[in-house]
N, C-alpha and C positions, 0 to 999 in steps of 0.2 A: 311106316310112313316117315319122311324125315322132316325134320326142326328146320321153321326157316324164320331168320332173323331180318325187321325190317326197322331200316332206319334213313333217317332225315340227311339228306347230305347236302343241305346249306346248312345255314342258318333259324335252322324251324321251318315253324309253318308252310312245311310245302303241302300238306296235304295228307299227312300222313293217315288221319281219320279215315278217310274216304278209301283209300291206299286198304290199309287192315283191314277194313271192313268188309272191303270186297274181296278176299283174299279166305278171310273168314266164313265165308259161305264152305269151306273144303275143312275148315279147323276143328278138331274135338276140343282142343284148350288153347286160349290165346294170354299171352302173360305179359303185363308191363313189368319191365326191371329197373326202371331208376323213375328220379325225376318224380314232383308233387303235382298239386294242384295250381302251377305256375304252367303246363299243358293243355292249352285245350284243342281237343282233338272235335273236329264237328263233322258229324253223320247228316245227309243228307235223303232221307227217306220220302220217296213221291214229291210230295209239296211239303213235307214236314221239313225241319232242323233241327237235331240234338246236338247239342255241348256238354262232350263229358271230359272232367278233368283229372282225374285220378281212376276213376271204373276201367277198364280198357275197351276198347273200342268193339270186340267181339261180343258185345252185350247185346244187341239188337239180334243175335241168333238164336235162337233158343236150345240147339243143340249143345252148343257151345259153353264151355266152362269157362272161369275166367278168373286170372288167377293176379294178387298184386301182390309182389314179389319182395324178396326182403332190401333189394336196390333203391326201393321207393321211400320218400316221407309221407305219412299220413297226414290232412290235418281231421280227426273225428269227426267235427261238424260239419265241413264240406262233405266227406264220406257218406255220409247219410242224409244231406241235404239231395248229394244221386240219388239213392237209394230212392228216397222220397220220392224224388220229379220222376225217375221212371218206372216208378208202381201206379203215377198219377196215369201215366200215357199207356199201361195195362204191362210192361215191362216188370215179368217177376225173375227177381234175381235170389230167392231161394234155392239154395241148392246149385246154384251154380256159379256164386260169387265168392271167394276165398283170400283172405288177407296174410300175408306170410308173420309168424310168431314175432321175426326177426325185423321186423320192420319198421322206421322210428317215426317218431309221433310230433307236428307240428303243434304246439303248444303256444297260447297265446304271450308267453315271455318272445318269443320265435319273430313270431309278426308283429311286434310292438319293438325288436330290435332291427328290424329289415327296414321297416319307416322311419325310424326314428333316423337310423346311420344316412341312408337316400336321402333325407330332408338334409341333414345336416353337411353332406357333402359337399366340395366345391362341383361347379357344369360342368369342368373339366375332368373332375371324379367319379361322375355319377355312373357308375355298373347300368342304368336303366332295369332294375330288378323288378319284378310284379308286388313286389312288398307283402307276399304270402308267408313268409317265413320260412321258406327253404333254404339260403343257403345259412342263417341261424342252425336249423336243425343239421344240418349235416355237419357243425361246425363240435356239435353237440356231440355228434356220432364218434367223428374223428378223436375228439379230448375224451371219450371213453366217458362221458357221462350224460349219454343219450337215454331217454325213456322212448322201448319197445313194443309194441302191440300185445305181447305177451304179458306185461305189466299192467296191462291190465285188470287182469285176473286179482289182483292184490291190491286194493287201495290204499292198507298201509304202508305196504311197500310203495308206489306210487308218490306217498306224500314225505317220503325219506328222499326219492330222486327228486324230486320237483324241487324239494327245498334246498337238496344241494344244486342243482343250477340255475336257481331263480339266483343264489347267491354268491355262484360263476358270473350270471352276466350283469347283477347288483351294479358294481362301479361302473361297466357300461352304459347301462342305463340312466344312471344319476349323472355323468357326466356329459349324455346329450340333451338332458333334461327331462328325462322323463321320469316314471314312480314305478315304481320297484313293486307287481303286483305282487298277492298274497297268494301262496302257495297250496295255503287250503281252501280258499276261493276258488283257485283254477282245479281243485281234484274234486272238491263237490259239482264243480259244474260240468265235472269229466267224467263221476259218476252213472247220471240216466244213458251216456252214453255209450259210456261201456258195457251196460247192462244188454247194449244192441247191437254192438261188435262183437263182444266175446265167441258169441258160436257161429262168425265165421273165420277167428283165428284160429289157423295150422301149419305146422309145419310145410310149408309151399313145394318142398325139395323131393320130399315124400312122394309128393303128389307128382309132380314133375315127373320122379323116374318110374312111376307106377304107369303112367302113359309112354313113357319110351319104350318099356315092357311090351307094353297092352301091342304097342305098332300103331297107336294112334298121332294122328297128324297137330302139332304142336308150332305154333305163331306166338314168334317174341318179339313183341314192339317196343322199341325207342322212345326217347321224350324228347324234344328240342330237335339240334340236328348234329353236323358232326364240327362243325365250324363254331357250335359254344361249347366243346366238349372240353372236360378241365386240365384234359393232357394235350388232345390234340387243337383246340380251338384257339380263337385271335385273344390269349390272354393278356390281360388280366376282364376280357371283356365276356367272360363264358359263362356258363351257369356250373353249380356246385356239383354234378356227377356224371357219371359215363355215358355220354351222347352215342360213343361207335360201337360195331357189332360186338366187340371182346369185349363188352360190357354187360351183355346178356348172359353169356356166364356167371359172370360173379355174381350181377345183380339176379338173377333167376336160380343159381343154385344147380346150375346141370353144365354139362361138362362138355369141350368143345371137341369134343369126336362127334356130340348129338347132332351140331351142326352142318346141315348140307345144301344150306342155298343161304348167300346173304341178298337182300333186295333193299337199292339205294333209292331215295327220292327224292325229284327233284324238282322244281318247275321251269316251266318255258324259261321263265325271266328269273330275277334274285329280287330275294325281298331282306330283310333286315329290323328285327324289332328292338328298340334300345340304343346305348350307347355303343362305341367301337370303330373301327375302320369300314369303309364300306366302296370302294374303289371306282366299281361299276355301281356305284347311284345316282340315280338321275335328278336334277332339279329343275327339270322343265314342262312343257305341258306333255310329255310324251308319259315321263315319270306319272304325272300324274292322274293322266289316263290310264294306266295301267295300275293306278292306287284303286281309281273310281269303276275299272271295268273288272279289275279281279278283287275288288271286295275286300281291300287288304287293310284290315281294322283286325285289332287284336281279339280273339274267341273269347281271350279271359278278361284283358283291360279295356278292350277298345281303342287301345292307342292304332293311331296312323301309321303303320309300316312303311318304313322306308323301302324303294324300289329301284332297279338299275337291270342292266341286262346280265345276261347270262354268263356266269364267269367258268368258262372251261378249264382253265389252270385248277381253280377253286376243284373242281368237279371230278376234274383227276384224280388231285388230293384226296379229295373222299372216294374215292374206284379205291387208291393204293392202303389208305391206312383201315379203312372197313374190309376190305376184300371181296368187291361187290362181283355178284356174277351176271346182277343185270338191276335195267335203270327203270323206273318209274315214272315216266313223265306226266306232269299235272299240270291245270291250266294251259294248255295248247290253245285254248282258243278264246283266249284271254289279248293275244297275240295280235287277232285277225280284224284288221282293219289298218292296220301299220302298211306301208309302204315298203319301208326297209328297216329290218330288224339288226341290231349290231349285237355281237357277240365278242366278249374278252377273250383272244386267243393265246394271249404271252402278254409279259410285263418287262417296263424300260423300270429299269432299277440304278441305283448310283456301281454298279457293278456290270452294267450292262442289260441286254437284253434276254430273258429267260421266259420259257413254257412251264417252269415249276409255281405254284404258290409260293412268293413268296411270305409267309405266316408270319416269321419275325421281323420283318420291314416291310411292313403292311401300308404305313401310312407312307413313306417315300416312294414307293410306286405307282409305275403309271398304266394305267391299264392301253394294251394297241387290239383294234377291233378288227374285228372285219364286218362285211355289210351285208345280208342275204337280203333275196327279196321277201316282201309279205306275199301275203294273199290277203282278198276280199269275202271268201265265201263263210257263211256262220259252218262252224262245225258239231251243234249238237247231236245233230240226227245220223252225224256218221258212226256205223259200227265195223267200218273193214279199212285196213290202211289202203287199201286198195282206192277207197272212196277220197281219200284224203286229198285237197288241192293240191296239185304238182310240186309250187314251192312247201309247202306243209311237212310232206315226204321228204324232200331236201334238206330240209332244215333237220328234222328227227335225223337223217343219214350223215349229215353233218356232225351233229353230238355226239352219235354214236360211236361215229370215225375216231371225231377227235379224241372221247374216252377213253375208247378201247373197249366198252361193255356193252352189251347190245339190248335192246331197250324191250321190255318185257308187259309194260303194260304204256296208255297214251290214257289219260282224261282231257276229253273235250268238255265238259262239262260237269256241274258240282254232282249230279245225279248218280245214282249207283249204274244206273242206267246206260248212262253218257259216257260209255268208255268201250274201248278197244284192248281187247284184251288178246296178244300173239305167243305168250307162251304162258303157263300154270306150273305154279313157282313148287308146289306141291310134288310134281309128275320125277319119274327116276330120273 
């Protein structure tokens, strides 16, 4: 069975929860490879809603293994604060929740320098970071004096790392004003924890190619999208690790022959969480209808997501540097009720007119639209594109044109249910 890698190709929050999950119904192991608990990915079961932000999303299967990878940061307490919420809702993740050895560990030095730098910056500055401690730990990872999942295992050891980076980021801290926690504070209270992680840290790699072996079916999910990614996104506005498909390698531990389908995601329209260029955002009542009818409040923060129309340039960009072999489409019917939908086909740049992204003159461009028509009709209950309103089809035949990737799955609705599914990303 081959490995198929799926990822965000805006800006986040397209949808990717709902995306994996259904996708997962075909997986024996589904593996997050980067990215913390600054993710959240939301499953929508019957009338229920789960938010999970570091578990991977292939949790709600019970066949399914689930694997977080050594690409990811941990933070402990949120880890088993999952754990907890889905044993409450009868979700046992014994035995098929696995934490990679190599994997680094959000530390409350982490999250007390993520707020403290965000408070302290000029509006002009402000990353818009979730203040979880992620890009702290990855900064940790990078200067080689990261504390790993595997250190666990050894509290002495543990209180040798912590001490040397509590007094790495020491002058940081003092000079945004804040206090310099205590080292053995933070390991006693990391203690009862690790008592509860250790036996599900493993080698993840191991495990990995013991399923490429076996010829079981293997799902690798992204975190963010490909537009905060920290090579290819609108920098300095990204998040701290590998948003695109070539990132599921590294951060998974398996090798890109495994790979043989990538799947891109994207929504009808663009949304935007944080700071950054945002070209096609709207700031009118259209915008804002499309804030109130797709729900577009942050899974983790609840900040207000910014919203604009669909930027095709963007969309390519992520077809070329992910290598997508087909698209996602979420919230289509988020859409319906609009008149006339505009879509960013090319950008008027101080160099002219261009159909590329352009990424590093992001903010001197000008997005040129074009106009399709809406439709009126609700689309949850449709399950065939066949079924789809005229302009609805047109509009998907549109994207797809314009991409070049031809679109492999349609969400009408947040429901597992509510989707349309034309090809199984699984199949040879």
């Amino acid at each position: 069975m081959p490995a198929v890698v799926i990822v965000g190709a805006q800006w986040g929050d397209e949808g990717k929860g709902k995306v994996v999950d259904l996708y997962t119904e075909r997986a024996d192991v589904v593996v997050r490879f980067a990215g913390g608990p600054n993710a959240g990915h939301t499953l929508v079961v019957g009338d229920e809603k789960i938010i999970v932000r570091l578990i991977p999303s292939g949790i709600l299967r019970p066949r399914a293994r689930c694997v977080m990878a050594q690409g990811m940061v941990v933070d402990p307490a949120v880890l088993l604060g999952e754990i907890d919420a889905l044993a409450a809702r009868g979700t046992n993740t014994s035995g098929r929740l696995f934490v990679s050895d190599r994997a680094h560990l959000i530390l409350p030095y982490h999250v007390l320098v993520d707020g403290l730098r965000e408070s302290a910056a000029a509006e002009s500055r402000k990353i818009g970071t979730t203040k979880r401690g992620i890009g702290p730990c990855y900064e940790d990872k990078a200067a080689r004096r990261g504390v790993r999942a595997a250190d666990l295992r050894d509290m002495g050891r543990m209180l040798g790392l912590v001490e040397r980076a509590t007094a790495a980021w020491a002058p940081t801290i003092q000079a945004l004003g804040g206090e310099v926690p205590s080292p053995r504070a933070i390991v006693e209270a990391l203690a009862p924890l690790a008592a509860r992680i250790i036996p599900i840290v493993t080698d993840t790699s191991v495990l990995l190619e013991d399923a490429v072996r076996k010829g079981q079916a293997i799902l690798l999910e992204g975190a963010q999208g490909t537009l905060l990614d920290l090579d290819h996104g609108t920098y300095p506005f990204v998040t701290s690790s590998s948003a695109v498909a070539g990132g599921a390698c590294v951060g998974a531990g398996i090798g890109p022959t495994r790979i043989q389908r990538v799947i891109g995601i994207t929504k009808g329209y663009t949304t935007r969480v944080g700071a950054g260029p945002f070209p096609t955002e709207l700031h009118d009542e259209v915008g804002e209808r499309l804030r109130t009818a797709g729900g577009e409040f942050g899974s983790v923060t609840g900040r207000p997501r910014r919203t604009g129309w669909l930027d095709l340039p963007a969309l390519r960009y992520a077809a070329r540097v992910n290598g997508l072999d087909g698209l996602a489409v979420t919230k289509l019917d988020v859409l319906t009720g609009l008149s006339k939908i505009g879509v960013c086909v090319a950008y008027d740049t101080p160099n002219g007119r261009t159909g590329e992204f352009p990424i590093d003159g992001l903010e001197d461009a000008k997005p040129v639209y074009e106009s399709l028509p809406g439709w009126a009709e609700k689309l949850p209950a449709v399950r065939a594109l066949s079924d789809l309103p005229g302009a609805a089809r047109e509009y998907l035949r549109f994207v797809a044109d314009a991409v070049g990737v031809p679109i492999d799955i349609v969400s009408v609705g947040p429901r597992r249910d509510e989707t349309i599914v034309l090809r199984d990303a699984f199949a040879s």
